[in-house]
C-alpha positions in Angstrom: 0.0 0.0 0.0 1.4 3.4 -0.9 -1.4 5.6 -0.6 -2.3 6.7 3.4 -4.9 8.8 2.8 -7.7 8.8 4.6 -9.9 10.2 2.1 -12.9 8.2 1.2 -11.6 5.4 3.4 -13.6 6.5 6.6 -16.6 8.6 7.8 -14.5 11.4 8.9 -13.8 12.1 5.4 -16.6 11.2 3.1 -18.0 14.9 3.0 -21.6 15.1 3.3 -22.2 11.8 3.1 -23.7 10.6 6.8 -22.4 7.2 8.5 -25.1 4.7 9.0 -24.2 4.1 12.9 -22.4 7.1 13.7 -20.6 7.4 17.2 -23.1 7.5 19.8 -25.7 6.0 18.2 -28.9 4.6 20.5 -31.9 5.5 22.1 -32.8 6.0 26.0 -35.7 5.7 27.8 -35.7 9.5 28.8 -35.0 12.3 26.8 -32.3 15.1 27.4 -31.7 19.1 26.4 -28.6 20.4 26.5 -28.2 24.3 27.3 -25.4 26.9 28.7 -22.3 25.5 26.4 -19.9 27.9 28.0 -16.0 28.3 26.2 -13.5 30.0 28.2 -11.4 32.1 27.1 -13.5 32.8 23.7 -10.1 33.9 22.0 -7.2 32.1 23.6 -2.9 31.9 22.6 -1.8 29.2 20.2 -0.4 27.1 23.0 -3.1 27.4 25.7 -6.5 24.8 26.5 -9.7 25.7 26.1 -12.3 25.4 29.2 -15.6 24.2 28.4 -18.7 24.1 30.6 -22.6 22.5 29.7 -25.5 21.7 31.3 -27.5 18.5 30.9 -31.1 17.9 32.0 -32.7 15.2 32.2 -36.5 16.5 31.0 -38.1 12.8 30.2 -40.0 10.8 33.3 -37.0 8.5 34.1 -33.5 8.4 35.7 -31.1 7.9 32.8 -27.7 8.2 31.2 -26.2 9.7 28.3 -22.9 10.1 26.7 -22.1 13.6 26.4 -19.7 14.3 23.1 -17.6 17.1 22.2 -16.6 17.9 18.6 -14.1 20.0 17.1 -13.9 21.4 13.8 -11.6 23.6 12.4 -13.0 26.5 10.2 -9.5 26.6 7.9 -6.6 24.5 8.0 -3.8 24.7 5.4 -4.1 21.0 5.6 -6.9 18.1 5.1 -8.7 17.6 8.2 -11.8 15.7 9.2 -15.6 17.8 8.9 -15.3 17.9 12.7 -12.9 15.6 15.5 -14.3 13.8 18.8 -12.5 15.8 21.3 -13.7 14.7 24.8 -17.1 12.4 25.9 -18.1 11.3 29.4 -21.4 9.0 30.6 -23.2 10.4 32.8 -26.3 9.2 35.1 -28.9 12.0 35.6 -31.7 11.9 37.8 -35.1 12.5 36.0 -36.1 16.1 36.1 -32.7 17.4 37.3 -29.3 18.6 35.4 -26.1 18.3 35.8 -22.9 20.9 34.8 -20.1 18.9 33.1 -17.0 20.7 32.6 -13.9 19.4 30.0 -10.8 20.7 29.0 -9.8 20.5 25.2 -6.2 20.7 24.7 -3.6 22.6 22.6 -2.5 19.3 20.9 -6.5 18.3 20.5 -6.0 21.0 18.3 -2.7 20.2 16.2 -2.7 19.4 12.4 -0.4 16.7 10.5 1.8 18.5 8.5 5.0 16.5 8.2 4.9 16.8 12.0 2.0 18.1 14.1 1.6 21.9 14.3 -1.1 24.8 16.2 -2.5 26.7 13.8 -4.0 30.0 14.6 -7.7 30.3 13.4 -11.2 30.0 14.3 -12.8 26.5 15.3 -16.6 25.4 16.2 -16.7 23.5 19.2 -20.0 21.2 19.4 -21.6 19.9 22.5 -24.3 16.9 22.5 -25.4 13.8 22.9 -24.3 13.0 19.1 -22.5 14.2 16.3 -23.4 17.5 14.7 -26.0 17.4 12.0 -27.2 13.7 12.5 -29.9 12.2 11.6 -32.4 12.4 14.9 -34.1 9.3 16.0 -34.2 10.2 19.7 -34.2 14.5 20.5 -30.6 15.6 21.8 -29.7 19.2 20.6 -26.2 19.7 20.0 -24.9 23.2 20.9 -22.3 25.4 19.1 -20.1 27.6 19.7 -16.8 29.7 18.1 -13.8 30.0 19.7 -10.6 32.0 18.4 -6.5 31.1 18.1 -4.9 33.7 18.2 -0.9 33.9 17.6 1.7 32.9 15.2 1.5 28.7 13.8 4.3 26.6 15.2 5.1 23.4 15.8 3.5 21.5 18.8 6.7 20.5 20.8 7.5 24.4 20.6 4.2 25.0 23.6 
């Protein structure tokens, strides 16, 4: 094999074309809404992590659980990346009729690109938050969130943070 691209070889690269099981596929017994997707800072230096915050509520008539996702998707990159990269995701058991505030952390390197070495790029990136990926298909109601976050600073390798 001589060719390593992952064009056309997996989901992450088909385009618009939609997997048939994508990554957190299933139903629950309960349904959720996700609200407050916080990102701080909003406009943050090439090397630093981003702090992100959510709420999830359980609004259906049973305790259940869901798997919380992040996604990450770069807005322009001078090289091929995927529509948008799984970033963080945690289960989490919620009481019917309460919520619960989740926070993550994505990383300076959860933001690199593969250029003949992995690099920061300055820019501006979409962070999701959800119970599945962004623009899937709904059999069960989750609302993913969105929200734009900043790079600022010069690109440079990822070993030079």
């Amino acid at each position: 094999m001589e060719n390593y691209t992952m064009a056309g070889r997996t989901y992450r690269y088909y385009g618009q074309e939609a997997p048939l099981y994508p990554f957190g596929y299933g139903l629950s017994y309960t349904t959720f809404q996700y609200r407050d997707l916080v990102l701080s800072p909003p406009a943050l230096p090439i090397c630093a992590n981003l702090s992100v915050s959510v709420v999830l509520e359980n609004t259906g008539p049973r305790d259940g659980e869901e798997v919380v996702q992040l996604y990450l998707r770069w807005e322009q990159s001078s090289v091929p990346v995927p529509r948008w990269q799984l970033v963080a995701f945690r289960r989490v058991s919620v009481p019917a009729g309460r919520d619960t505030k989740l926070s993550f952390q994505v990383t300076a390197e959860q933001r690199a690109v593969w250029a003949q070495g992995w690099h920061l790029e300055p820019g501006t990136f979409t962070l999701f938050g959800g119970g599945q990926q962004p623009g899937q298909q709904l059999r069960a109601p989750s609302a993913v969130l969105s929200a734009r976050f900043t790079v600022t600073g010069t690109a440079r390798p990822l070993r030079g943070c």
